[in-house]
Every structure is written in C-alpha cells, then in structure tokens.
N, C-alpha and C positions, 0 to 999 in steps of 0.2 A: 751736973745736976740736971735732971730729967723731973720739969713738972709737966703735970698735967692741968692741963687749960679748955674748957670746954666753953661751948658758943652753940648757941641756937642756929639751926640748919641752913635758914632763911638769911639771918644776917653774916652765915659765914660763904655763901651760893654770893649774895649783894658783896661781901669785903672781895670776894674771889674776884669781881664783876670791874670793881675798880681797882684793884691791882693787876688785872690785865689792862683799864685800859689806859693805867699811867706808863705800865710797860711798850703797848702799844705807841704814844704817844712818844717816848723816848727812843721807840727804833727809827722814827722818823724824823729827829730832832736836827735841828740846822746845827752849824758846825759852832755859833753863836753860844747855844746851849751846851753842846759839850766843852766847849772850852770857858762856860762857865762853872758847869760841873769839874771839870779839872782843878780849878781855884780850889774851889770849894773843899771836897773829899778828896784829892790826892793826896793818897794813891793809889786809890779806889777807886776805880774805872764805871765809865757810864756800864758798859759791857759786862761785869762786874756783878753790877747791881742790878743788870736787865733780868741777868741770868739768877738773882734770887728772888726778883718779883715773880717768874715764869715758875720758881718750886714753892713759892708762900700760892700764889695762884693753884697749883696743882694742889698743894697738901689743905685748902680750906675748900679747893670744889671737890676733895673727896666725900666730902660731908654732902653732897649732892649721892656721890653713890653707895654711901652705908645707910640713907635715909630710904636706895629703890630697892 
C-alpha cells in the first residue's frame, strides 16, 4: 500500500532537522546505549535504524529541494 502523505515544507526541513540530529547523536552513543538499544529492539540494530533515520532525513529534506 502506497499512500501519500503530505507536510508543510518548513515543518518537514525542522522533522528532517531532528531526525539528523538523533541520528547524529546515536553515531556517537557509548556502548551503554547500544546495549541498551539491543535489550530493547533486538534484532534491530542501532546500525539499522541509523541507516533509516539518514533515508526518513533525506526523503523529508527533499521538501527543501522541490520547494527551490
């Protein structure tokens, strides 16, 4: 199923904003937090989920460049 979901350009630039920087924040996380992430979501990896903050990031700051 393929819907479509629209957001205003500004608050999809700002979701983009903090989904980098919880991304950001988790590439630097002590080993404390990933292995509390492991509890957690295993078998889900931190790694995992870095790598779809980095495409939800990309595919809402596109809305920055259909808006130039």
């Amino acid at each position: 199923m393929n819907a479509v979901v629209t957001i205003d350009v500004v608050d999809a630039i700002e979701a983009a904003e903090v989904v980098g920087f919880v991304e950001a924040w988790l590439a630097q996380a002590d080993e404390g937090v990933v292995a509390d992430f492991d509890r957690f979501a295993a078998p889900y990896t931190i790694l995992e989920l870095r790598a779809e903050l980095v495409a939800l990031a990309a595919s809402l700051g596109s809305a920055r460049m259909e808006q130039l």
